[in-house]
PDB file of N, CA, C and O in Angstrom:
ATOM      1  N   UNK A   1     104.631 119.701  93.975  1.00  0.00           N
ATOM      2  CA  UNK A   1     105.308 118.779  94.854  1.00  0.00           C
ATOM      3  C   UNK A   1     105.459 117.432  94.159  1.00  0.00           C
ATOM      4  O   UNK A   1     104.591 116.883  93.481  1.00  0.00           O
ATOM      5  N   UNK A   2     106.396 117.083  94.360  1.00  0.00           N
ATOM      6  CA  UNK A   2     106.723 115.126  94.028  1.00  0.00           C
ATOM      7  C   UNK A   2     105.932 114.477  94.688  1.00  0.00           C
ATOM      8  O   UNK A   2     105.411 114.828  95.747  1.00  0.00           O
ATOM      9  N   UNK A   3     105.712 113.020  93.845  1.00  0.00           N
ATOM     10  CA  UNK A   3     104.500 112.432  94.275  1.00  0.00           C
ATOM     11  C   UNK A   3     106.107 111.591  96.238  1.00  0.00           C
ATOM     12  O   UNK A   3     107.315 111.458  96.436  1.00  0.00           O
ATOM     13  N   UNK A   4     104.602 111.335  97.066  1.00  0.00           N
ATOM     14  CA  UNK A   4     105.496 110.553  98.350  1.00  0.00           C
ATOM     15  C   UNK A   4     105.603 109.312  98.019  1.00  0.00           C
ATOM     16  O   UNK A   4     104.778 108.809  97.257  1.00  0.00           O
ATOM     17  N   UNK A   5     106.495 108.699  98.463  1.00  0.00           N
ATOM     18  CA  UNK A   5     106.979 107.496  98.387  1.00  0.00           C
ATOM     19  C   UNK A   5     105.928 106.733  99.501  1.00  0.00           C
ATOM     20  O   UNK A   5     106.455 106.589 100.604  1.00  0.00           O
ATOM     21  N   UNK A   6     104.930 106.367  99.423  1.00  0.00           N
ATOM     22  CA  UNK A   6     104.222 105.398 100.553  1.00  0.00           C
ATOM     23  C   UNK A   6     104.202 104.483 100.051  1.00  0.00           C
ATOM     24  O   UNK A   6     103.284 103.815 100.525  1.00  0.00           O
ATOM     25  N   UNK A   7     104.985 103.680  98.865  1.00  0.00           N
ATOM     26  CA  UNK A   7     104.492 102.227  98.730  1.00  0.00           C
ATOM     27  C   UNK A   7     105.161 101.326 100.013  1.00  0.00           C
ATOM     28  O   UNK A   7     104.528 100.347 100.408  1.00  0.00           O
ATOM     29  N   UNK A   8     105.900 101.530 100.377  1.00  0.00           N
ATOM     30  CA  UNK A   8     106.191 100.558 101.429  1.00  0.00           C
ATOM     31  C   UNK A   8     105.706 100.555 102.267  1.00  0.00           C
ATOM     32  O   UNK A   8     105.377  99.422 102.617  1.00  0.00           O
ATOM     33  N   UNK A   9     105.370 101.466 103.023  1.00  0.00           N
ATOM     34  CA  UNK A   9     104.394 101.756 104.286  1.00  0.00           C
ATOM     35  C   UNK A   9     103.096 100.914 103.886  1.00  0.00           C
ATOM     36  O   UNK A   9     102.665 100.046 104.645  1.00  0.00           O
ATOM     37  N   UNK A  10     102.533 101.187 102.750  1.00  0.00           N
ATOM     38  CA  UNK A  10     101.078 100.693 102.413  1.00  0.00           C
ATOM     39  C   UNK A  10     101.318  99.288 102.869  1.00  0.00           C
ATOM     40  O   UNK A  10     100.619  98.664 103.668  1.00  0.00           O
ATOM     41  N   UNK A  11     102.313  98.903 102.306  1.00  0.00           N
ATOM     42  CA  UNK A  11     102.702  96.902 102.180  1.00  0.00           C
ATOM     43  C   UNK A  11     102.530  96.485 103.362  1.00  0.00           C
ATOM     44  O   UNK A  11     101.932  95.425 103.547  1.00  0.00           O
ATOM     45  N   UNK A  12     103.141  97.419 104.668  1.00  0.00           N
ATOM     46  CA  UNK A  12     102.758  96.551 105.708  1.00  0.00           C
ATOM     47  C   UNK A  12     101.461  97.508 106.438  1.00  0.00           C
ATOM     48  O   UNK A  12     100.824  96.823 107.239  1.00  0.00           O
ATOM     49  N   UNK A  13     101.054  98.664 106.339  1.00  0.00           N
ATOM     50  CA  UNK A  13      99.792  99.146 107.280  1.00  0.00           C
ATOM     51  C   UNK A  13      98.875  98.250 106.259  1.00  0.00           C
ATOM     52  O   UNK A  13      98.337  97.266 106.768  1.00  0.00           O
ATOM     53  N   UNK A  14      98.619  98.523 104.704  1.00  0.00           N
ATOM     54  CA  UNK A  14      96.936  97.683 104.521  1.00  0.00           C
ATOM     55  C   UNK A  14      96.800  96.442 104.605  1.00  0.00           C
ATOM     56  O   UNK A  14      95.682  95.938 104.714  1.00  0.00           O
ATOM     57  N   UNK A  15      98.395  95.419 104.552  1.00  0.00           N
ATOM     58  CA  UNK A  15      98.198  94.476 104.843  1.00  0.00           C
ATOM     59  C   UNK A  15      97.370  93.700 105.934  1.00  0.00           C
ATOM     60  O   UNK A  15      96.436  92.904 105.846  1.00  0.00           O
ATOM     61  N   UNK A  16      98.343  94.448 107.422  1.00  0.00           N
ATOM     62  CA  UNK A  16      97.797  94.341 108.485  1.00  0.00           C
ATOM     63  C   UNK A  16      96.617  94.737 109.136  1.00  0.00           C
ATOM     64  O   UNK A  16      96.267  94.126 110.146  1.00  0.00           O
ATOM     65  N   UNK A  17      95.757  95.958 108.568  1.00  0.00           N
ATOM     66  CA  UNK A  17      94.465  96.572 108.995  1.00  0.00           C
ATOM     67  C   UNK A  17      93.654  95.101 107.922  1.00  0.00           C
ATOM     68  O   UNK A  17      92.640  94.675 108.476  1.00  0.00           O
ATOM     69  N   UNK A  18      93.866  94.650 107.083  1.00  0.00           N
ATOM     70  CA  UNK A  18      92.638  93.580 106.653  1.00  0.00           C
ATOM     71  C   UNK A  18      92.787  92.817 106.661  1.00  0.00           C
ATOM     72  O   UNK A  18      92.203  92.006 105.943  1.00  0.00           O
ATOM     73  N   UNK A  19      93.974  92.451 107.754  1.00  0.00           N
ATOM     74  CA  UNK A  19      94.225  91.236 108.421  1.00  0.00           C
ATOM     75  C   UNK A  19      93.377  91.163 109.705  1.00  0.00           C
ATOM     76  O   UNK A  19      92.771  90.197 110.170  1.00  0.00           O
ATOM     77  N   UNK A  20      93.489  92.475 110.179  1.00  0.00           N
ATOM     78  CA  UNK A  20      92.938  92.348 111.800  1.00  0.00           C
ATOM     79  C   UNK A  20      91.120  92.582 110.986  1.00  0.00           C
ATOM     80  O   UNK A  20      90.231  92.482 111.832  1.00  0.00           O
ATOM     81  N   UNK A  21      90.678  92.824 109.711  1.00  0.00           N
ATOM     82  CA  UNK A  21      89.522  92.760 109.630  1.00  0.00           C
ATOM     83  C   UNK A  21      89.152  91.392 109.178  1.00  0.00           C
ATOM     84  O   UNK A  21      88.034  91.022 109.538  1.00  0.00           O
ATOM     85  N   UNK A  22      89.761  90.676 108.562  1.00  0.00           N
ATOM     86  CA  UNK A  22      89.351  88.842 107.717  1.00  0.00           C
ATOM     87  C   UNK A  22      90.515  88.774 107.534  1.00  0.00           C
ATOM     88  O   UNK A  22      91.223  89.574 106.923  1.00  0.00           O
ATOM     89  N   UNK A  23      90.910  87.474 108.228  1.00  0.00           N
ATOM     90  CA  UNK A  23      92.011  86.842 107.985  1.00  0.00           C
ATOM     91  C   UNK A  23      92.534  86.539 106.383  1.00  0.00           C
ATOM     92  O   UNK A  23      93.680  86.455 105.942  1.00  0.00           O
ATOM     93  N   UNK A  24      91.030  86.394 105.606  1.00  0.00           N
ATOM     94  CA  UNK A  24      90.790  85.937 104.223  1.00  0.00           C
ATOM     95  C   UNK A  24      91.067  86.937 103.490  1.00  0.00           C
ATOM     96  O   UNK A  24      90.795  86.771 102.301  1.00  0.00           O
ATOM     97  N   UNK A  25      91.584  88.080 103.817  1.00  0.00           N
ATOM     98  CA  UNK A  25      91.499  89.151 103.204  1.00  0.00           C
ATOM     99  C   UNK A  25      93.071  89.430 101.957  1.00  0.00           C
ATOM    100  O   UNK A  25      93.994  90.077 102.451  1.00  0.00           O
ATOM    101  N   UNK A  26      93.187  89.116 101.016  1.00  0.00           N
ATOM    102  CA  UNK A  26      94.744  89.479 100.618  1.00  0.00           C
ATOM    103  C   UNK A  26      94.311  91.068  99.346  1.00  0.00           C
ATOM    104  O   UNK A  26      93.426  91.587  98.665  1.00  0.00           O
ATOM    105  N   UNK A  27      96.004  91.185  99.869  1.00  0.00           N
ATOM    106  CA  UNK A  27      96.111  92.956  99.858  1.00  0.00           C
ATOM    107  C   UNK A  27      97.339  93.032  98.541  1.00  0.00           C
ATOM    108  O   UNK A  27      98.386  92.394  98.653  1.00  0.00           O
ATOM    109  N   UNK A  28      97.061  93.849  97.375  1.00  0.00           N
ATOM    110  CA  UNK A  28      97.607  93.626  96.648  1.00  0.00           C
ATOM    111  C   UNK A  28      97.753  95.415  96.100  1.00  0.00           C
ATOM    112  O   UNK A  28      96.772  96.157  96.055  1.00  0.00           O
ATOM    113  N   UNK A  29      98.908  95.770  95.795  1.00  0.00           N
ATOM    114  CA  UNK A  29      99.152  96.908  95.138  1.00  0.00           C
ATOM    115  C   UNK A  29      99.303  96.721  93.578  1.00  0.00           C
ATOM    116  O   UNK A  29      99.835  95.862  92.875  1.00  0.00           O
ATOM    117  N   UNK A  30      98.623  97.872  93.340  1.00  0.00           N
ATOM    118  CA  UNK A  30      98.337  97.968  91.692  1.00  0.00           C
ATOM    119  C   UNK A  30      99.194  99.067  91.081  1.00  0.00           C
ATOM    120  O   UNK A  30      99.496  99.122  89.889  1.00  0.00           O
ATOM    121  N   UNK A  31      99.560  99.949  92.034  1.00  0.00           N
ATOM    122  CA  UNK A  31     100.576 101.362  91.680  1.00  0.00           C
ATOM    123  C   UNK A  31     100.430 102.145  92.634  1.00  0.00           C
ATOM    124  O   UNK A  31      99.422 102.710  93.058  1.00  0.00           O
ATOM    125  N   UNK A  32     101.552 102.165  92.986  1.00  0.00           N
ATOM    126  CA  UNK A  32     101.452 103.538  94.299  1.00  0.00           C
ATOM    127  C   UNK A  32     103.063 103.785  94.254  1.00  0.00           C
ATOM    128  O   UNK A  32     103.891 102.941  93.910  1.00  0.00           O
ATOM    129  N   UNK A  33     103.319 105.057  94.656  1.00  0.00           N
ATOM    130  CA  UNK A  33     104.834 106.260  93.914  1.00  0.00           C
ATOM    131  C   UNK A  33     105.680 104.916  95.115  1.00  0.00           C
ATOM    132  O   UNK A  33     105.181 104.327  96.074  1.00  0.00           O
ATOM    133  N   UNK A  34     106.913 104.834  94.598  1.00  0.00           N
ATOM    134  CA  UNK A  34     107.296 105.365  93.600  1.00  0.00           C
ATOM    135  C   UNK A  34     107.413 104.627  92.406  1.00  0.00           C
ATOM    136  O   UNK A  34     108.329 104.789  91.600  1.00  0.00           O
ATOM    137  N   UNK A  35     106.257 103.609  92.255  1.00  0.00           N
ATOM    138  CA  UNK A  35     106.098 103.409  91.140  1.00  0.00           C
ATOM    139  C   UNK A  35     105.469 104.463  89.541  1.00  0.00           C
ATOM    140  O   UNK A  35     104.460 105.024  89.969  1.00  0.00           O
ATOM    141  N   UNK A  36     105.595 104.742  88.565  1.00  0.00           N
ATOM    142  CA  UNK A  36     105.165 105.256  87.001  1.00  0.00           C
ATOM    143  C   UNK A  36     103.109 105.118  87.923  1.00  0.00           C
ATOM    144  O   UNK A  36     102.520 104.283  88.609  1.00  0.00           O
ATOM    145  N   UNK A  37     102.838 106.250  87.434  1.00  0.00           N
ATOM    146  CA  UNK A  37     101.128 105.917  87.630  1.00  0.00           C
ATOM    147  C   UNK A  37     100.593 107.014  86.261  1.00  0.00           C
ATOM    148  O   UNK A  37     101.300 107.810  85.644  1.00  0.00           O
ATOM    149  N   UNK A  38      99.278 106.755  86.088  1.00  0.00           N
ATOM    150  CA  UNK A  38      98.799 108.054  85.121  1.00  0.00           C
ATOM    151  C   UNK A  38      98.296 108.734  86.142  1.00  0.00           C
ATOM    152  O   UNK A  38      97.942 108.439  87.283  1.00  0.00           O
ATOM    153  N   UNK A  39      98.355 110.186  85.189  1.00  0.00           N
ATOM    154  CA  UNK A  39      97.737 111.213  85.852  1.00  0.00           C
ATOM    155  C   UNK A  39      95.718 110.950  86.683  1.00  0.00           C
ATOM    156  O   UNK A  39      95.077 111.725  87.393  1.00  0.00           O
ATOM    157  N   UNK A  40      95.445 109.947  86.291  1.00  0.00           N
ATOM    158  CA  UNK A  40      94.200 109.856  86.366  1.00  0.00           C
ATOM    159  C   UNK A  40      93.727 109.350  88.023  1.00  0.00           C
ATOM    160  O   UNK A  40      92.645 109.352  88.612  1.00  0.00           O
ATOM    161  N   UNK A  41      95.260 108.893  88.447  1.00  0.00           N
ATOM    162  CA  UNK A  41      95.083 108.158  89.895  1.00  0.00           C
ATOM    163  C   UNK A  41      96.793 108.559  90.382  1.00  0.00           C
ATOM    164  O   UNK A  41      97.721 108.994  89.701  1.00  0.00           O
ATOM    165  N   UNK A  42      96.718 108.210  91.802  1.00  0.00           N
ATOM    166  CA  UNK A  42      98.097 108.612  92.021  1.00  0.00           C
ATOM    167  C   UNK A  42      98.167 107.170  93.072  1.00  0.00           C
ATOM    168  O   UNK A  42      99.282 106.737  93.362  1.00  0.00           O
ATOM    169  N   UNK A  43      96.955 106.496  93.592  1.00  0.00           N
ATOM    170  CA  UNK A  43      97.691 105.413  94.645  1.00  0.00           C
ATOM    171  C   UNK A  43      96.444 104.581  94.407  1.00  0.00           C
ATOM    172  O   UNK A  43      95.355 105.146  94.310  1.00  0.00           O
ATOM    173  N   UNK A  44      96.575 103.039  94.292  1.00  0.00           N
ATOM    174  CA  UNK A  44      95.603 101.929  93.789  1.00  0.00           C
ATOM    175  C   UNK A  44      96.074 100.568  94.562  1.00  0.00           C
ATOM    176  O   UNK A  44      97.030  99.910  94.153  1.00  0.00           O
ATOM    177  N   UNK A  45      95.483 100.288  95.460  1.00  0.00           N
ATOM    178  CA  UNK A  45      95.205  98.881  95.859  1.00  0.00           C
ATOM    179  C   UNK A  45      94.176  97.914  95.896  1.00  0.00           C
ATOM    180  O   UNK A  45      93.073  98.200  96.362  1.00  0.00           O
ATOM    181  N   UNK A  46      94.425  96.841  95.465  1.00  0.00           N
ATOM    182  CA  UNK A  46      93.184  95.839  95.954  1.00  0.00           C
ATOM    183  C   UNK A  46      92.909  94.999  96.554  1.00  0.00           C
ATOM    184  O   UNK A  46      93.649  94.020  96.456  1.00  0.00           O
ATOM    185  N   UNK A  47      92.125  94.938  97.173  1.00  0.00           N
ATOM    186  CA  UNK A  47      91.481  93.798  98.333  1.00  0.00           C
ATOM    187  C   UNK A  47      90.815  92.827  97.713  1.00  0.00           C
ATOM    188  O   UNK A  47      90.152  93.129  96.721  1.00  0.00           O
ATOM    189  N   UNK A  48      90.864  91.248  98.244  1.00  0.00           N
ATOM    190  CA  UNK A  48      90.330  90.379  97.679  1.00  0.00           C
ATOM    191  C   UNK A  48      89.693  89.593  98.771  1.00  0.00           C
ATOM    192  O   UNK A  48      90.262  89.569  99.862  1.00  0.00           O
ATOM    193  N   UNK A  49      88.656  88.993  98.614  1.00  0.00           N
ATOM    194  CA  UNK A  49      88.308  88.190  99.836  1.00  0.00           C
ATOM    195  C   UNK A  49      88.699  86.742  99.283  1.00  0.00           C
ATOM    196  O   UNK A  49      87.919  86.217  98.489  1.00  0.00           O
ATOM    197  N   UNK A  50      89.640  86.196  99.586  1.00  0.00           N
ATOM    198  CA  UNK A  50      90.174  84.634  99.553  1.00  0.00           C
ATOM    199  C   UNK A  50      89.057  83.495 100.164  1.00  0.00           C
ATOM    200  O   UNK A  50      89.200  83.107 101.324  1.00  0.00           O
ATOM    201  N   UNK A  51      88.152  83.080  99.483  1.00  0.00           N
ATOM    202  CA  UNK A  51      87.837  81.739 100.002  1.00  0.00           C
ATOM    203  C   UNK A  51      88.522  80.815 100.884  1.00  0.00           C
ATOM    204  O   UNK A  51      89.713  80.806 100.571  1.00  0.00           O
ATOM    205  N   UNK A  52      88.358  80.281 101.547  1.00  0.00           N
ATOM    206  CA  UNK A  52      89.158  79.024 102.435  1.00  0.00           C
ATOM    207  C   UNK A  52      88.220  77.893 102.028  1.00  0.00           C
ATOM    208  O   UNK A  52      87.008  77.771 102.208  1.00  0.00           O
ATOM    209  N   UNK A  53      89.235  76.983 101.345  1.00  0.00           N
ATOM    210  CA  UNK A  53      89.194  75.602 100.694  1.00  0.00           C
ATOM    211  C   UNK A  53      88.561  75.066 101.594  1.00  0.00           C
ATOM    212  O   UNK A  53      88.267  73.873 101.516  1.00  0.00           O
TER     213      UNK A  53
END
């Protein structure tokens, strides 16, 4: 099977689930289809906890 196209979906569901968990939370994609990925992973995001100045 072809890899699914969920990068867009991800952009707004993980945004919003670690929003409703820390506002501080920013959500960043690293590769997910249909972006090029290696065989070693097929979907990669990261969470950061943002300090407030």
């Amino acid at each position: 099977m072809e890899d699914y196209p969920c990068k867009s979906a991800g952009l707004v569901e993980y945004k919003q689930f670690a929003r409703s968990v820390d506002s501080r939370i920013k959500t960043e994609c690293i590769g997910c289809p249909l972006d090029a990925h290696p065989e070693e992973w097929f979907c990669a995001w990261r969470f950061t906890l943002v300090e407030e100045s």
